[in-house]
Structure formats: structure tokens, C-alpha cells
C-alpha positions as CSV (number, residue, x, y, z in Angstrom):
1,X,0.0,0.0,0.0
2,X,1.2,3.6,-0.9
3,X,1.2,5.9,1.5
4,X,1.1,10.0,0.9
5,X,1.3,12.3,3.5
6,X,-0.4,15.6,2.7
7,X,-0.4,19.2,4.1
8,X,-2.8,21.5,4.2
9,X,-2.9,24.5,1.8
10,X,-1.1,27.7,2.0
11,X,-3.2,30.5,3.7
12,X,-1.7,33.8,3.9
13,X,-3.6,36.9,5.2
14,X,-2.8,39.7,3.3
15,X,-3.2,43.2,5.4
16,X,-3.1,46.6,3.2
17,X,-4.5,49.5,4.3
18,X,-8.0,49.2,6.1
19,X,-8.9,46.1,4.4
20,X,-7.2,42.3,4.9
21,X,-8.3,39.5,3.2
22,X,-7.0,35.5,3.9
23,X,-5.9,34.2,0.2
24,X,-6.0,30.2,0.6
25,X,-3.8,28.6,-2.0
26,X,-5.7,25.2,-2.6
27,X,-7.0,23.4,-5.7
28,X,-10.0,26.1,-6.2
29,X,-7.3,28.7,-6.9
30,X,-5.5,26.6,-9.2
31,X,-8.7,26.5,-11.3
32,X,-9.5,30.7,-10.8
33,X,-5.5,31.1,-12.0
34,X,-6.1,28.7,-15.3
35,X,-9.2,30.3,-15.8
36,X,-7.2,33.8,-16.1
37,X,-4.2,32.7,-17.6
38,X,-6.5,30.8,-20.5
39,X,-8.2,34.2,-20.9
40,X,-4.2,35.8,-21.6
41,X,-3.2,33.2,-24.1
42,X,0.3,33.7,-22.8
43,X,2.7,31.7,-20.9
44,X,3.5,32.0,-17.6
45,X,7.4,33.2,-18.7
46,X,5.8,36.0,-21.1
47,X,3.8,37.5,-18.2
48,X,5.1,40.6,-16.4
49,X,5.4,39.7,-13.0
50,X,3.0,42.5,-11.6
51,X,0.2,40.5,-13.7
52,X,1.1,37.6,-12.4
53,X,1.6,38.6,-9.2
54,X,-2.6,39.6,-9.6
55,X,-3.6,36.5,-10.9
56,X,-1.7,35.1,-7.9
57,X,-3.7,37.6,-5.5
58,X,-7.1,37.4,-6.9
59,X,-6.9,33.9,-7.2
60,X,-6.2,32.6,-3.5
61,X,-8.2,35.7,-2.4
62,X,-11.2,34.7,-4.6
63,X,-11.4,31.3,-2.6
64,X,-13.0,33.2,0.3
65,X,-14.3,36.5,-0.9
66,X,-16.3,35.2,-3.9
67,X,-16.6,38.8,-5.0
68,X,-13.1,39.4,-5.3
69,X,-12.5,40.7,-9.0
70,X,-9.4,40.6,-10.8
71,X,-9.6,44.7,-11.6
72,X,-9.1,44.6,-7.4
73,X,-5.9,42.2,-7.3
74,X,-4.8,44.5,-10.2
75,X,-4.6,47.6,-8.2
76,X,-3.7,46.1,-5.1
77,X,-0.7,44.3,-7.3
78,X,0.6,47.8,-8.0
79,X,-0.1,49.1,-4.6
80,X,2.2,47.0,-2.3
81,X,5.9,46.6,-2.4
82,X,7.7,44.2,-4.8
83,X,9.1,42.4,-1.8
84,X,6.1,41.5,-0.6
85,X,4.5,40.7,-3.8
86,X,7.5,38.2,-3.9
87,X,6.6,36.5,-0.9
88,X,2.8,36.1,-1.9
89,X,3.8,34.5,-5.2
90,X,6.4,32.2,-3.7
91,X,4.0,31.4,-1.3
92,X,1.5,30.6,-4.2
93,X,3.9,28.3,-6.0
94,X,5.4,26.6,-3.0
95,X,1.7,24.7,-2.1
96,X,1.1,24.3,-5.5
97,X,3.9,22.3,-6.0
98,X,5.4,23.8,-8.8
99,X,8.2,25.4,-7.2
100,X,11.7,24.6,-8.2
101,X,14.9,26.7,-6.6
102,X,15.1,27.4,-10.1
103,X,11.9,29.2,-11.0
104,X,11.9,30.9,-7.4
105,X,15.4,32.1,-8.6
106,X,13.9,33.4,-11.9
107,X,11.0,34.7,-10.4
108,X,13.0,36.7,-7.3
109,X,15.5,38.0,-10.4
110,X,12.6,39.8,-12.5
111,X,11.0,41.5,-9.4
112,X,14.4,43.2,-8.7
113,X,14.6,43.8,-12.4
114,X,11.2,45.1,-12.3
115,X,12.1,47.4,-9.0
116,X,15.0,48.9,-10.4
117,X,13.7,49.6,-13.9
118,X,11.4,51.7,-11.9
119,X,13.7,53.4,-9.7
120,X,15.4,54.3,-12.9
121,X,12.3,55.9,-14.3
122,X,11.4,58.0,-11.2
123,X,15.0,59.1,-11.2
């Protein structure tokens, strides 16, 4: 007989502003985050990591606030800091499963791409 030992999903509460909202990282936001990244007809690589990071928001937040839109997770995408974007999309991928050092590494490297590019602008 096989035996698998499980653990339960990732829940991360995300607290901005006045408002906080627990984002649950189970097998229901796996389908909301296909459902978005069908409607982009991109690959994962070709997104920019703020859209990502949004599908990554509104999907584990959508699991318990049904009403939860993705226009929301966009603006609240490009309202926190890149770190902690970073950590909520690691977090995402880590209970998914699909988390290699390698794609963390890739993933942390174009968020401090993505931060400097915009230092650079607002310079």
C-alpha cells in the first residue's frame, strides 16, 4: 500500500491598508488562476510579473471572498511593495507544487529587475 502524507494548503492573510483578506492557496485557486491565464493566451514566462503577481492575489483571495475581482488584485498588485509581492507568489507556487529553486530564482530576479527599472524611471 502507498502511503502520501499531505499538508494542508497555504493561507496567507494579506493586510493593506483598512482592508485584509485571507488568500487560501488550494486546488480552487488553481482553477481561478487557469481560468485567467486561458483568458491571456500567454505563458506563464511571457507574463510581467506584476500581472502575475494579480492573478496570484485574486486567485487565492477569490477562494474566500467570492466577490473578489481581478480589476481589485490588479490595483492592489501595484499598490504593495515588490518584496512583498515576492513572498505572496512564492507562497503561491510553494503549495502548489510547482516550485523549483530554479523558478523561485527566476522569479525573485525579475521582481528586482522590475524594482529597479522603476527606480530608474522615477529618477
Amino acid at each position: 500500500m502507498k502511503k502520501i502524507a499531505v499538508a494542508p494548503a497555504n493561507e496567507v492573510e494579506i493586510v493593506f491598508n483598512d482592508r485584509s483578506f485571507i488568500a487560501t492557496f488550494n486546488m480552487r485557486a488553481v482553477c481561478y488562476m487557469q481560468e485567467e491565464l486561458i483568458k491571456l493566451n500567454q505563458s506563464v514566462t511571457e507574463i510581467p510579473i506584476e500581472e502575475f503577481g494579480a492573478i496570484v492575489l485574486y486567485s487565492g483571495i477569490k477562494v474566500n471572498h467570492t466577490d473578489y475581482t481581478i480589476e481589485e488584485a490588479k490595483a492592489l498588485a501595484m499598490s504593495i511593495r515588490p518584496a512583498d509581492l515576492n513572498e505572496i507568489i512564492t507562497d503561491y507556487l510553494d503549495s502548489s507544487g510547482s516550485m523549483d529553486k530554479e523558478m523561485e530564482d527566476a522569479i525573485t530576479k525579475k521582481v528586482i529587475a522590475q524594482m529597479l527599472v522603476g527606480l530608474a524611471k522615477s529618477s
